[in-house]
N, C-alpha and C positions, 0 to 999 in steps of 0.2 A: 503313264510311266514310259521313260524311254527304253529301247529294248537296245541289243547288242551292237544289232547295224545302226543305230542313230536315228530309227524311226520311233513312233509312238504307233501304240497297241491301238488295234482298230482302223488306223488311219493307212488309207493305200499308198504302197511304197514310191510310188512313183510321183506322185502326190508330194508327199513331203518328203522327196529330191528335187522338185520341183519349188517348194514352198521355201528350204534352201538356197536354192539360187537365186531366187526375186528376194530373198530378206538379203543375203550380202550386202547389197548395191545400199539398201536402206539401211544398214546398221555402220556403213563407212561416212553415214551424216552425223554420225552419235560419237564419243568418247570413249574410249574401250573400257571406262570406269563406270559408265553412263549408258550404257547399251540398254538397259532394263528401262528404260525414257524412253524406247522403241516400240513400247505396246501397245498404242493405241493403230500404227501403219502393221505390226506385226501381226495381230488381230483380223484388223481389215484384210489384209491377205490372207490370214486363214479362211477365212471368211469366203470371201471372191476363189478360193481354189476348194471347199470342201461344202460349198454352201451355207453353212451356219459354224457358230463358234460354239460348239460342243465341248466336254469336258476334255475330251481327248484333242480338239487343238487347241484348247488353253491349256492343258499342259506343253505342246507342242511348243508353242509359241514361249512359254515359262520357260520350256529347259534351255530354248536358243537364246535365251536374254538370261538366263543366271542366274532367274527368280522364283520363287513359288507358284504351283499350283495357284494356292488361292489369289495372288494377286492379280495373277492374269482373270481369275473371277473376278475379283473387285471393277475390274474396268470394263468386262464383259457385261456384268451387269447393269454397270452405272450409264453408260454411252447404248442411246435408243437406237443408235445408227448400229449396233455391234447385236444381229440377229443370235441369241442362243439356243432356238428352236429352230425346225423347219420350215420354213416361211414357201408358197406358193411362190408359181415360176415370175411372176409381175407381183409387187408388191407394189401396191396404192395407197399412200399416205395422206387422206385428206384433212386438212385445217380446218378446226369449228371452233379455232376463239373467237374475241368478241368481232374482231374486225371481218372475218370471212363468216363469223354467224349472221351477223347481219345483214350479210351481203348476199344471203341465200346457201352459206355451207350447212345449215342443219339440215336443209330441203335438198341437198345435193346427197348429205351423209344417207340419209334415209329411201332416195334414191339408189345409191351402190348397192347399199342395204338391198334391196329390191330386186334390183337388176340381176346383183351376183345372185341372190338367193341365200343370203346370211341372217341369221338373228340376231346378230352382233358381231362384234369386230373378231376375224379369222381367218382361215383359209378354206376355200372353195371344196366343194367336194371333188372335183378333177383335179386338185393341186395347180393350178393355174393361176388363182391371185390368192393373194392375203392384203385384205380390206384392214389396214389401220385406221384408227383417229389421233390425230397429231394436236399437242396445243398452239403450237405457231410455226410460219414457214419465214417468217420476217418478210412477208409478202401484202402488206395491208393496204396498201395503194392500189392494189389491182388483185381484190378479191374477188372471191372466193376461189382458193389455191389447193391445190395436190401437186404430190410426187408422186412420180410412176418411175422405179426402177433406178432413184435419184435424178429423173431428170424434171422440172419443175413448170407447169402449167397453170393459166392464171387466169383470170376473169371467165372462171368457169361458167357452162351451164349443162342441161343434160344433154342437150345435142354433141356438146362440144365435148363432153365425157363420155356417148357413146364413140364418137370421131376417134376418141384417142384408146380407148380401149379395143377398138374396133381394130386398128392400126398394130396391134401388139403380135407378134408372132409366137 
């Protein structure tokens, strides 16, 4: 719910004055009838400024586009890239379809699995990664693929996944 000053309940003020001024520049790409076509970049900026897309900035991001609550759930939940929980400071997205299963991501996932100390797909007990399994990176030519924090690495192996997790500040 948006309150007096033009914020939403829960969310730090400065925050979304801030979340404000980065949508501007992106809602001057939209139609002033057509603003509410801005939710998938409006989201993402929630997102990138509050850590996860929580109710309170899908409502956020709702009232700055003209639309409902729920829609801005609708695309919150439908798009895998639009976190609506807390996700760990590195999020690890590894690929086990068929093309990077075969190519040793089952032996890699089970690995993470290991490494981090997960029984399945989550976040670390230090909040420092969140271990996904992804179905495809469109990376099939040079499997076995992850993402670490959207940036994408590729003919993995465990050395090469300790190397990059290692690397992570």
């Amino acid at each position: 719910m948006t309150n007096q000053a033009g914020g939403v309940e829960g969310l730090p003020r400065e925050k979304v004055e801030q979340f404000d001024r980065e949508l501007a520049p992106i809602l001057k790409r939209y139609p002033p009838d057509r603003k509410a076509s801005a939710m998938i970049p409006a989201l993402r900026l929630g997102q990138a400024l509050f850590g996860h897309v929580s109710p309170a900035v899908q409502a956020l991001a709702a009232d700055r586009l003209g639309t409902s609550p729920s829609r801005a759930e609708e695309v919150a939940t439908f798009y895998v890239m639009l976190e609506t929980h807390p996700t760990g400071k590195h999020l690890v997205e590894l690929c086990t379809n068929v093309s990077c299963s075969l190519s040793g991501g089952d032996q890699l996932w089970a690995y993470l699995k290991r490494k981090l100390a997960l029984a399945q797909a989550g976040s670390t007990t230090d909040g420092r990664y969140t271990l996904r399994e992804v179905e495809c990176l469109g990376s099939c030519g040079t499997a076995p693929a992850m993402l670490v924090d959207e940036e994408m690495y590729e003919q993995l192996t465990p050395q090469k996944v300790d190397a990059i997790l290692g690397g992570l500040k």
